[in-house]
Each structure stands twice: as C-alpha cells, then as structure tokens.
C-alpha positions as CSV (number, residue, x, y, z in Angstrom):
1,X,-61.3,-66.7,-1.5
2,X,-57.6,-67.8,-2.4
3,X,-57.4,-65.5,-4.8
4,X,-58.9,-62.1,-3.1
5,X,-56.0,-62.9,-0.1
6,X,-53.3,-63.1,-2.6
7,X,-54.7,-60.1,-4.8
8,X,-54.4,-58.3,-1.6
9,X,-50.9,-58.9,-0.6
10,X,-50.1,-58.1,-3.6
11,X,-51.6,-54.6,-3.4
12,X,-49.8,-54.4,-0.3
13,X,-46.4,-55.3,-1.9
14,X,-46.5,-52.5,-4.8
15,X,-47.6,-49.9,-2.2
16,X,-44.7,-50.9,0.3
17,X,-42.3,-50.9,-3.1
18,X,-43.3,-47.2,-4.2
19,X,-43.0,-45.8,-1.0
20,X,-39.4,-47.1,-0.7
21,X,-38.8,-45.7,-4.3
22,X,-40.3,-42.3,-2.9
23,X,-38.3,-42.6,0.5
24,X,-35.2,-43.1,-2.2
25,X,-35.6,-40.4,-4.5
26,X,-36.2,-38.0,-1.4
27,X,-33.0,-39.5,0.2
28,X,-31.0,-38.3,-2.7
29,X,-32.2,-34.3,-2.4
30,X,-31.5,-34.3,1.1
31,X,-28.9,-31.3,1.8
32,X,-29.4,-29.5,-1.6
33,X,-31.0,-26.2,-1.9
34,X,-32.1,-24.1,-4.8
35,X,-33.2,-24.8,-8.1
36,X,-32.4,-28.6,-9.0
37,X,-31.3,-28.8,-12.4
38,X,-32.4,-31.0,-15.1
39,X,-29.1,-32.8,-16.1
40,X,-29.4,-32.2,-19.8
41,X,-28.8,-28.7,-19.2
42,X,-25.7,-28.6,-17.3
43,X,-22.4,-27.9,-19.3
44,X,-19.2,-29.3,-19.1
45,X,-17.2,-28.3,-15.7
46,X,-20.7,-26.8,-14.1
47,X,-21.0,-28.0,-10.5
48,X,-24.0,-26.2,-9.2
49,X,-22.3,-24.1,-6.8
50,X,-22.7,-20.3,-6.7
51,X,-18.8,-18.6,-6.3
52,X,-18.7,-16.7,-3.1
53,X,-18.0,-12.9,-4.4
54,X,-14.4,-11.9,-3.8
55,X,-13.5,-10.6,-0.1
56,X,-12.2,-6.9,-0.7
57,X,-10.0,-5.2,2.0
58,X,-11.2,-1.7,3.0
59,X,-8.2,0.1,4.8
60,X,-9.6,2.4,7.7
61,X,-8.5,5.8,7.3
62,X,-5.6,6.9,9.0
63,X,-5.4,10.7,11.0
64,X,-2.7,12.9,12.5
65,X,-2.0,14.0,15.6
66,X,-1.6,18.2,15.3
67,X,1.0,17.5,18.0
68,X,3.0,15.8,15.4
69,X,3.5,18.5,13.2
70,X,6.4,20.3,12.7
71,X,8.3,23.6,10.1
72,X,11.2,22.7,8.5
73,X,13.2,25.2,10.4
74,X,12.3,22.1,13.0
75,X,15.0,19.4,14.1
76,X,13.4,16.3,14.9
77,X,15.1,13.1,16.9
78,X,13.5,9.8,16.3
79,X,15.6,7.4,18.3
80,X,18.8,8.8,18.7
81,X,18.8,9.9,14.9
82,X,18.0,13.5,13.7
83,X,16.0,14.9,10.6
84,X,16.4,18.2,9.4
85,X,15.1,20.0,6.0
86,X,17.7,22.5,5.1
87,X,15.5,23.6,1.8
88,X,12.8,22.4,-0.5
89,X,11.4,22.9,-4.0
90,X,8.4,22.1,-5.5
91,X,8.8,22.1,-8.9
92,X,8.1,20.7,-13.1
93,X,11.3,21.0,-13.8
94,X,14.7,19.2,-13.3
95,X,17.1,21.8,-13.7
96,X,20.9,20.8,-13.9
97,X,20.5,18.0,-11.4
98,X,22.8,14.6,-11.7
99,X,20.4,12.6,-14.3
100,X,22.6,9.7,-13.9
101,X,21.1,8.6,-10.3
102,X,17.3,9.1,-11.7
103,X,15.2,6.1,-11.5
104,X,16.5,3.9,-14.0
105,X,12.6,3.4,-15.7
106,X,11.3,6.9,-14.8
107,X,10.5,7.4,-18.9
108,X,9.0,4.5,-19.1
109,X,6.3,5.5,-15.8
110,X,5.4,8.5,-17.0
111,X,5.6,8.5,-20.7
112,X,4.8,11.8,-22.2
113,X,4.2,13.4,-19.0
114,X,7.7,13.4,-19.0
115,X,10.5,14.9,-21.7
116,X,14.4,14.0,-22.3
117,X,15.5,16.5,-19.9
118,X,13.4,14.8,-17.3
119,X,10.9,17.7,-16.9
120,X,7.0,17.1,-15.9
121,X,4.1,17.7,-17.7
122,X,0.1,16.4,-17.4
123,X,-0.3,17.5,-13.7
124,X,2.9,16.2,-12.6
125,X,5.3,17.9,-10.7
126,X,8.5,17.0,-8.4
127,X,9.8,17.9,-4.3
128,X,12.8,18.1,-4.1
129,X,13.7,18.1,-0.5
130,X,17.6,18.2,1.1
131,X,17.1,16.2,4.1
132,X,20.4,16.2,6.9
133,X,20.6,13.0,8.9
134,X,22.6,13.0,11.8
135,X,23.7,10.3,14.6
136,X,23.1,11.8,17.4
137,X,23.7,9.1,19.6
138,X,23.3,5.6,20.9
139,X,24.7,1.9,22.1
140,X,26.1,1.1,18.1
141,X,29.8,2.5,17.0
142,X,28.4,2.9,13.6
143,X,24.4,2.5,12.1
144,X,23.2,1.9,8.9
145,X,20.0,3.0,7.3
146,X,18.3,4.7,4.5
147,X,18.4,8.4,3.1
148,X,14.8,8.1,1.3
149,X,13.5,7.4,4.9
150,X,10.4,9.8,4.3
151,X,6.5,9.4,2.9
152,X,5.0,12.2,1.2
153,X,1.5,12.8,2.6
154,X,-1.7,15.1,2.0
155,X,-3.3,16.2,5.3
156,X,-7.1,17.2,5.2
157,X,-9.2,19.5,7.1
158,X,-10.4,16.5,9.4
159,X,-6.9,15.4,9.8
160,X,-7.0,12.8,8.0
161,X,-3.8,11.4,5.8
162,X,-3.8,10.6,2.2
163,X,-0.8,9.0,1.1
164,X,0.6,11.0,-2.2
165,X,4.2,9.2,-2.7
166,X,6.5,7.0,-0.9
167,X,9.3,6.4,-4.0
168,X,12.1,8.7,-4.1
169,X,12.8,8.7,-8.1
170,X,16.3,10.8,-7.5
171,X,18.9,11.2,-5.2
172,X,22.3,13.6,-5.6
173,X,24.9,11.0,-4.9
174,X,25.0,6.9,-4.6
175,X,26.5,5.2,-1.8
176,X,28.8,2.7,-3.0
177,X,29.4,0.7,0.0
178,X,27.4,-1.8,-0.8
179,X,24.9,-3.4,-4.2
180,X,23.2,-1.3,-6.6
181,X,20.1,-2.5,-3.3
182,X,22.2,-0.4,-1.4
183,X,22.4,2.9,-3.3
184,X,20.1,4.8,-1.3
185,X,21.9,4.0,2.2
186,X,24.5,5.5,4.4
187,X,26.8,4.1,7.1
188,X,27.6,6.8,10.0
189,X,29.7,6.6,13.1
190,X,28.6,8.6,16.0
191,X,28.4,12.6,15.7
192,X,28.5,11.5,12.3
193,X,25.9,13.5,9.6
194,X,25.1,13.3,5.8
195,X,23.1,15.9,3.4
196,X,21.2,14.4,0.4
197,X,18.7,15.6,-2.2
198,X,15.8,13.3,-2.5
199,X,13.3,13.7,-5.7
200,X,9.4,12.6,-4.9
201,X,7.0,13.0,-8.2
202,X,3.4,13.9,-6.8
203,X,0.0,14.5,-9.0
204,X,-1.0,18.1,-8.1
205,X,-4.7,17.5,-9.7
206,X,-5.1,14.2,-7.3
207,X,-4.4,16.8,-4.2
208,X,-7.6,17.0,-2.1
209,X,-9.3,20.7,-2.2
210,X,-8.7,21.6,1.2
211,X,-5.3,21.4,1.2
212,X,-2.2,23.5,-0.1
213,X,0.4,22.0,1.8
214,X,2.2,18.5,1.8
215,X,3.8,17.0,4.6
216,X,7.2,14.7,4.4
217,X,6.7,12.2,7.7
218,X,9.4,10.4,8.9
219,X,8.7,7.3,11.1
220,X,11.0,5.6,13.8
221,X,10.8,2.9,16.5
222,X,11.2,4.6,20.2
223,X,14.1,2.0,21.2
224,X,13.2,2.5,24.8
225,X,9.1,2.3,25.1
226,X,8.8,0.1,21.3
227,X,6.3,3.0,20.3
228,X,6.4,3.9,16.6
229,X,7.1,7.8,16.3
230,X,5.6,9.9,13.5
231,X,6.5,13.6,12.8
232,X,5.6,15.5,9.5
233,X,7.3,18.3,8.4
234,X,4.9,20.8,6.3
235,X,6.0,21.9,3.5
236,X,3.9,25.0,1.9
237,X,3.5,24.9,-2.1
C-alpha cells in the first residue's frame, strides 16, 4: 500500500515538473511574431527584424494664380523693390558674352552638351534675360540683395508649375563689394537702380507638351501684411 501512495506522488511530481517546463518554454515566445527561426540558420549580425521600408517625401504640386501673371513690358514692385525685363533671348549659343563670369564648373555639368565657346548642344539651350532692379522705396538708406533673384518655371494647361531652373550659370558683371559669395549682389541707395544679364540653362526636350512659354517668377515678402508675393513674367520661345 506504501508503495502505490509513493508511486503516485511521484506521478504527480513529473506532471507538475513538465507543465512548468511547458509554462517556461511558452514564457520565452511571448511577444514574438512570425516565423521563429531555428538558431543554426541565423547568420552573423541577423536579428530577426524586418527593416521598415524607407519613408519617401511626395511634394504636392504647386499651381499659379492667372492673376499673377504678367508681359515683360510689365513693371512689377514686390516690397518697395521693382523688376523689370528690358529684353530676353532664348538661345544655343553664347555669342560674344563675358566668359570670365560663367560658372566656374559649367564644362564639367554638361560635358559634351557643351563646346569651348560655351555653346549648347543635346537639347540644351540658355535665357538670357536683362533684368532692371530698382529701389523704389522704403525705411533703409541703402538695401542689399541678389541680382539672380528669379526661378525659371514651366506653367501647364491646369496651372500647374514645374520648376525648370533656379541657377543662374552667367551674369555680365561681378560685384566686388564683397567675397567671391557675394558676386551675384548689389548694394543700392534709394532711387537707386542696376541692369544685369542673367544666363539660366533649361532642357527644351524635358518641357511639358502643352506649353511654349516659360515664365521667370520673382518672389518677395509683403513687409507690411508678411504675405509672400509671387509674379511670373512670360516669356514666349
């Protein structure tokens, strides 16, 4: 009789024992999901873990106001400053123009697209637009600010602005006032004006379809209401 009572706590012993080991073992998968993986097959530096895939940034598109569209035989004042296009040319080649204030690694951009006299090939072609900034007025004695102040756009059917060029890769004359940074600026008192020629390169192929024209916007802070001010001056081609 001894012996069935101790044959039976033992039986109850080794069940109470596997069910711990089984309470153990199911402890240890707790949180985990997916595919457990034998640990022979994991290779050095392999955590488990999946990578999120990279975020990517999708930029809304961006449309014009008709409103905001101007000719060049337009003046416009952004600010107490004033833009005016006195000519334009769309063109492959660089004529006589000062190759000295070119954009120091222009060859090295466009490689064969473009030749020692700085002329465009491969779809490439320049704007050369003469932009007159004047200070018209305001609270400052003098400002300071920069000549390439304009953004080449595409406009489509819908409105809708593609963004061609925003590097001007030529201007007529330096300002030396300042650092080779500062070549681009002026400094003007007020009543003050100054006439540059700006260069923009632009991919004629990459133009949309619906579109012959190209429009040079010039963008300003209203110092009085804080609202940004956008005009574009078309320019046919």
């Amino acid at each position: 009789m001894k012996k069935k009572k101790i044959t039976a706590i033992m039986a109850v012993i080794m069940m109470a024992a596997g069910l711990s080991a089984c309470s153990q073992s199911n402890a240890k998968l707790e949180g985990k999901s997916g595919i457990v993986k034998d640990e022979a097959s994991k290779t050095e530096g392999d955590t488990g873990v999946v990578d999120p895939a990279p975020a990517t940034d999708v930029l809304d598109a961006e449309y014009v106001n008709k409103d905001d569209i101007v000719s060049i035989d337009d003046t416009i004042e952004i600010n107490g400053i004033t833009y005016k296009i006195e000519k334009y040319e769309h063109t492959t080649e660089f004529g006589n123009r000062n190759k000295d204030t070119v954009l120091d690694y222009l060859k090295d951009l466009y490689g064969e697209a473009i030749d020692d006299n700085y002329n465009l090939s491969n779809g490439n072609s320049y704007i050369f637009i003469t932009l007159t900034i004047v200070y018209k007025d305001g609270d400052d004695k003098q400002i300071e600010g920069n000549r390439n102040v304009g953004v080449l756009y595409a406009i489509k059917d819908d409105m809708e602005r593609i963004q061609e060029n925003s590097d001007c890769v030529y201007i007529d004359n330096y300002w030396l006032g300042g650092d080779e940074s500062d070549v681009y600026h002026y400094v003007l008192g007020k009543g003050e004006g100054i006439t540059s020629e700006l260069g923009y390169i632009i991919q004629d192929e990459g133009m949309p379809e619906d579109t012959k024209c190209i429009y040079y916007c010039i963008e300003g802070k209203d110092s009085k209401t804080n609202d940004t001010v956008k005009k574009y001056f078309k320019l046919e081609l």
